[in-house]
C-alpha positions in Angstrom: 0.0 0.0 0.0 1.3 3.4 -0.5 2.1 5.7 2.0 1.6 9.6 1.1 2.4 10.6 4.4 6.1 9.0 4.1 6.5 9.8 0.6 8.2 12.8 -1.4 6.7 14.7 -4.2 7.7 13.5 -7.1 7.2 10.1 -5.9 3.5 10.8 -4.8 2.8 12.3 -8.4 4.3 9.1 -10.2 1.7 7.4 -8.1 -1.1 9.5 -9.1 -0.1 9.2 -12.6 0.6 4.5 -12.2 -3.1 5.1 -10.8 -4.5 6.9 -13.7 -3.0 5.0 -15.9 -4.6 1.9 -14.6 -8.2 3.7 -14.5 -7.3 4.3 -18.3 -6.4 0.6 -18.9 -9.7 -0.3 -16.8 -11.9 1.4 -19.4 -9.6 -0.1 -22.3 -8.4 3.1 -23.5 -5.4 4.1 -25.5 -3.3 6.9 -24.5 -4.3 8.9 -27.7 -8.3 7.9 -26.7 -8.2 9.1 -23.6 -6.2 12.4 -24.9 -9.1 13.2 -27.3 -11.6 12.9 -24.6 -9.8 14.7 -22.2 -9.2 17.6 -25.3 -4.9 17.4 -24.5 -2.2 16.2 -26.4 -1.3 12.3 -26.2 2.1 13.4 -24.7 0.6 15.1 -21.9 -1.1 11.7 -21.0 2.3 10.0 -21.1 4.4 12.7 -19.3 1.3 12.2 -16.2 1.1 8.5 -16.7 5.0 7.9 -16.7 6.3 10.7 -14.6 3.7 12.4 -12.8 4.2 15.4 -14.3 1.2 17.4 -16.2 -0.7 21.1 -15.0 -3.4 21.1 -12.3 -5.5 21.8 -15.4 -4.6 18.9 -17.4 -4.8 16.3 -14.4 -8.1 17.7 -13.6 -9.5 17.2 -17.5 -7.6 13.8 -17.6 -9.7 13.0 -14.0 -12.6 14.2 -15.6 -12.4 12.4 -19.1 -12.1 9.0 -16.4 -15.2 9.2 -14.9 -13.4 10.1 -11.4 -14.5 14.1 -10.8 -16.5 13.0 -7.9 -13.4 11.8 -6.3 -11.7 15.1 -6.3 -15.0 16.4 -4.1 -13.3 14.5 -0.9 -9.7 15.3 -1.2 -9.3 18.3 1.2 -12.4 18.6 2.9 -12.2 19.5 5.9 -12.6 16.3 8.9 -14.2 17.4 12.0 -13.8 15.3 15.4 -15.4 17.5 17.4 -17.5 20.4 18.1 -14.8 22.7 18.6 -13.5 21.7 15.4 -16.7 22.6 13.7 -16.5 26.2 15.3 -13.1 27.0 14.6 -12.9 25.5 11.3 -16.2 28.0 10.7 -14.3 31.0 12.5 -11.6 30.3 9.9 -14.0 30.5 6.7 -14.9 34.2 8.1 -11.5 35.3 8.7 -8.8 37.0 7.0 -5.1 36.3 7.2 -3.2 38.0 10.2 -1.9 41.0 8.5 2.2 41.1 8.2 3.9 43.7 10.5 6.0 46.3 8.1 8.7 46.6 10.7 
């Protein structure tokens, strides 16, 4: 199982892109079939799928074009565990960054 938690960057987004790739093969796509539906270039599908390495914007439309949007709903949702939790993390949606001193 991977472990994001223990994992560095580049080796997280290899990950993400050996998991799309497998979604891809899932649905029996090529690499220049999924491109089209995801309206990129085929070599942006194999730069993500081989080295992890493509825009927000293209990993989104390539997400998309799978069939996965919905997963990207639960990614960095905020977890509460307790009440407190709730009322801070809603203090936080009303607040605005601490302002930096010009000292």
């Amino acid at each position: 199982m991977f472990d994001f938690n223990l994992s560095t960057t580049p080796e997280i987004c290899s990950e993400l892109g050996r998991r799309l790739r497998a979604r891809r093969l899932m649905q029996g796509w090529s690499q220049v079939e999924l491109a089209e539906r995801a309206g990129l270039s085929s070599g942006t599908i194999k730069n993500l799928e081989s080295r992890g390495q493509a825009s927000l914007e293209s990993f989104v439309q390539v997400v998309a074009a799978l069939g996965l949007a919905d997963d990207l709903g639960e990614l960095f949702r905020l977890k509460m565990v307790s009440i407190a939790a709730m009322e801070q993390a809603e203090r936080a949606n009303r607040q605005r960054a601490p302002r930096r001193s010009t000292r």
